[in-house]
C-alpha positions in Angstrom: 22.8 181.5 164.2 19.3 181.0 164.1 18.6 179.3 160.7 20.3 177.6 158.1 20.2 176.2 154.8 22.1 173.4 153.4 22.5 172.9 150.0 24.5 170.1 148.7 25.4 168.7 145.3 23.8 171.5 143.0 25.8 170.1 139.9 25.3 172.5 138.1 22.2 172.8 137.6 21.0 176.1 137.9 17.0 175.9 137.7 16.7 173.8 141.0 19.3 176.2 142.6 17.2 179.1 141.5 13.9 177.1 142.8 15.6 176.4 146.4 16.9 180.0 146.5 13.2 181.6 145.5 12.0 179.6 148.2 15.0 180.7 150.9 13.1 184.1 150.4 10.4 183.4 152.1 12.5 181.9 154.5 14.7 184.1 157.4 18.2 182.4 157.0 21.0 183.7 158.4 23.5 181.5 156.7 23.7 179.4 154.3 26.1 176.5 153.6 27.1 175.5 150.2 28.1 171.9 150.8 30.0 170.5 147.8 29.8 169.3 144.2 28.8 173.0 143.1 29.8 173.8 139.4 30.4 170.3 138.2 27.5 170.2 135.6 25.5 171.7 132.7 25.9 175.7 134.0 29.1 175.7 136.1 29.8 179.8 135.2 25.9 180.9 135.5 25.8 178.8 138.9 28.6 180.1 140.7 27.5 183.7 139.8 23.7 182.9 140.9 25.7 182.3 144.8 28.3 184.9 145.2 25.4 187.5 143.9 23.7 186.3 147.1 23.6 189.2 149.8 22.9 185.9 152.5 26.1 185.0 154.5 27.5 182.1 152.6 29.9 179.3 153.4 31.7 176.7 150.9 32.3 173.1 152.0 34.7 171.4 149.1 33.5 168.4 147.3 35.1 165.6 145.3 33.4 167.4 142.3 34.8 170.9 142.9 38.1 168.9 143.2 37.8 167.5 140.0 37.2 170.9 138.9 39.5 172.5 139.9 42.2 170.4 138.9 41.1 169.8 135.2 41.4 173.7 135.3 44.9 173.3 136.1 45.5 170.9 133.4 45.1 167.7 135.2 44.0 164.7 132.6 41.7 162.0 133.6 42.1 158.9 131.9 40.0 158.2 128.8 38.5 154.8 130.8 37.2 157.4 133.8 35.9 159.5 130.9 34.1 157.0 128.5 32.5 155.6 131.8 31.3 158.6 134.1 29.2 162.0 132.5 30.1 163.5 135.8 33.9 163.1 135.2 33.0 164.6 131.6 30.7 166.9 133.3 34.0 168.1 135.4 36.3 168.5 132.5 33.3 170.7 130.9 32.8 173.1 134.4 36.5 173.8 134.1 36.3 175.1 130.6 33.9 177.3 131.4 35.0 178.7 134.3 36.4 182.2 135.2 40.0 182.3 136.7 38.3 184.3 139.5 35.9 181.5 139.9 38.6 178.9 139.8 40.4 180.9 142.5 36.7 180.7 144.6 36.8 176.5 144.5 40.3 176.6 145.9 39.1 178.4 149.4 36.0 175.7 149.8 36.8 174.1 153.3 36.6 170.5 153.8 34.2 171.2 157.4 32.8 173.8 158.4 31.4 174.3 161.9 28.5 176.5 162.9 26.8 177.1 166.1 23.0 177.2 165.8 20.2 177.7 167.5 18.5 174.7 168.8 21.2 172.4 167.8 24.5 174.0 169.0 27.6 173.4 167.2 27.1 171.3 163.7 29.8 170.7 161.6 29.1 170.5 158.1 31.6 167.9 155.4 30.5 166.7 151.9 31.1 162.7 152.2 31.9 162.0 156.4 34.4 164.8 158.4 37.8 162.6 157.3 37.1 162.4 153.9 34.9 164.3 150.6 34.1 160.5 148.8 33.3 158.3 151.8 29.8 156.9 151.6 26.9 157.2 154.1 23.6 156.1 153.1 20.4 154.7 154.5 22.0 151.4 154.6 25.0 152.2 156.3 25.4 150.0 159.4 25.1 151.6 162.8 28.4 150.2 164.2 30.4 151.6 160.8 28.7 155.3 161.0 29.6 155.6 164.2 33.3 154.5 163.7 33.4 157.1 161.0 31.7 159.6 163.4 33.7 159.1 166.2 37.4 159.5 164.3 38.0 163.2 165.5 36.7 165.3 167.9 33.2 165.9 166.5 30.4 167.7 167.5 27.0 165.5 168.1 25.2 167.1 165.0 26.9 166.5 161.5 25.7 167.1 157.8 26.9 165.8 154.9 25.9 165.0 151.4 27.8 163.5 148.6 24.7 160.5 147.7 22.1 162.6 147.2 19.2 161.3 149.1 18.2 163.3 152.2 18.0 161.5 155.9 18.2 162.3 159.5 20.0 159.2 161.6 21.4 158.7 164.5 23.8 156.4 165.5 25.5 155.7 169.0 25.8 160.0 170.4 26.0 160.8 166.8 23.1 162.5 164.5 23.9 162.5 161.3 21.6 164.4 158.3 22.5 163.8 154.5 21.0 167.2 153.0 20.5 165.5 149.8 21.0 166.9 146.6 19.2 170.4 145.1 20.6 169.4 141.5 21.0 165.7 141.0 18.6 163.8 143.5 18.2 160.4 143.8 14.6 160.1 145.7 12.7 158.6 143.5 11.5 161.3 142.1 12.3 164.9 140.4 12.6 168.3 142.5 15.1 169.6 144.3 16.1 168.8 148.2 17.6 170.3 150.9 17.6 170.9 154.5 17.1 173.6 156.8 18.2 173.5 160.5 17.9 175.8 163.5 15.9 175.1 166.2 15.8 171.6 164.7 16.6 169.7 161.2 13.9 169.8 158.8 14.3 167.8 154.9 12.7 170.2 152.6 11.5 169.2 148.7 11.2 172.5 146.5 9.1 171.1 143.3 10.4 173.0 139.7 9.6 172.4 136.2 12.0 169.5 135.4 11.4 169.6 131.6 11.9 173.5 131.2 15.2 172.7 133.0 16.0 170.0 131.4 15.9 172.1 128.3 18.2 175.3 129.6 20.5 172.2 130.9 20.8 171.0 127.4 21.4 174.3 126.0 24.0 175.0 127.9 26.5 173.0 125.4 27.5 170.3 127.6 26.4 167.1 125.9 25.5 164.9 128.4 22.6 166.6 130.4 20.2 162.8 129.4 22.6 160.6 130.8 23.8 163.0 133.6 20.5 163.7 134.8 18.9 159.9 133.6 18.2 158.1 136.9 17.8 161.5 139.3 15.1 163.5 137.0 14.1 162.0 134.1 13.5 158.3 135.1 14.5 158.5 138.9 15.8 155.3 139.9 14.6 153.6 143.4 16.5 155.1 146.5 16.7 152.2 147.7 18.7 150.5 145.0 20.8 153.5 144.6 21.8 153.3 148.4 22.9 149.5 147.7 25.0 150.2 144.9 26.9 153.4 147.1 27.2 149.9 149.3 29.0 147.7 147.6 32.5 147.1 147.8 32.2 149.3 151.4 33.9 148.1 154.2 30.8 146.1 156.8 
């Protein structure tokens, strides 16, 4: 393949997926990867549809999120601690009243990797947290000598994308290149738009600027009740990357 688009972590939110998806047009992709934490927000129903209407080849990698999804769908409970403490629990509980059983059956064939060969790079494999697991952390601050332990546990290719803390980077570590396609819905960059990345012949971290109040308001009128504190430190006051990356960091393994 020649090009293609990673988008990560839409949450929902269905503006900055329309935004990034306007902007593939002007783009050639050949594929594009869907990499996790999909429906798990304001417009789970209208944001599925918005992909699978997409004439682009299109693969799924599963997320904690679509987990969480998908078994609230199937009657799971969450504990009413995880739910008076995390919108995005709430927000997963909400997706899967909304969603279609065809839909539901959709989140069950998400992969958890997904390798692609591609131009430039050859073969990339593409997870939502690390390859061996959807909720491991990777940020900015991650120590060489731990990313490469994670990297290296399996036979991986060189080039690997992930997502799962929303804030875009290209690192390398020992053999090991590692991208974080940040987040299209829920960013945390220190500022508002939507981000993703786009690889083939080589990686580039692409910012597609929307109107963040107009979406805030279709978000909000979606009936999900929590859009302000969902989307409080990734839109409407976005919190420094930087201190977001420590607290992923804390309590992880040095």
């Amino acid at each position: 393949m020649r090009r293609v688009a990673a988008l990560y972590d839409i949450h929902g939110n269905l503006p900055a997926l329309r935004a990034v998806l306007a902007e593939l047009e002007r783009e050639h992709i050949d594929h594009i990867v869907v990499g996790g934490d999909v429906a798990n927000g304001p417009l789970p129903t209208a944001t599925l549809d918005a992909l699978t209407a997409l004439h682009t080849d299109i693969s799924y990698v599963m997320g904690n999120g679509d987990l969480e999804v998908a078994a609230a769908y199937d009657g799971e409970e969450l504990s009413a601690s995880v739910l008076a403490e995390s919108p995005a629990a709430r927000s997963a509980v909400f997706a899967a009243t909304q969603i279609s059983r065809a839909q539901r059956e959709l989140i069950g064939s998400f992969r958890p990797t997904i390798t692609l060969e591609i131009e430039g790079l050859g073969r990339v494999l593409f997870c939502h947290g690390s390859p061996r697991s959807d909720t491991e952390i990777i940020t900015t601050l991650t120590q060489d000598e731990r990313l490469g332990e994670i990297l290296a546990s399996g036979a991986n290719p060189p080039t690997i994308v992930g997502g799962h803390t929303h804030r875009l980077f290209d690192r390398r570590a020992y053999r090991w290149r590692f991208i974080n396609a940040g987040s299209v819905g829920m960013p945390y960059e220190g500022r508002a738009g939507a981000f993703w990345a786009l690889l083939g012949p080589d990686v580039e971290l692409r910012h597609t600027a929307y109107d963040v109040s107009a979406a805030i308001t279709e978000l909000r009128a979606g009936g999900f009740d929590d859009v302000d504190e969902m989307f409080e430190e990734s839109l409407l006051n976005p919190m420094d990357p930087d201190a977001v990356a420590q607290l992923f960091e804390q309590g992880v393994p040095s």
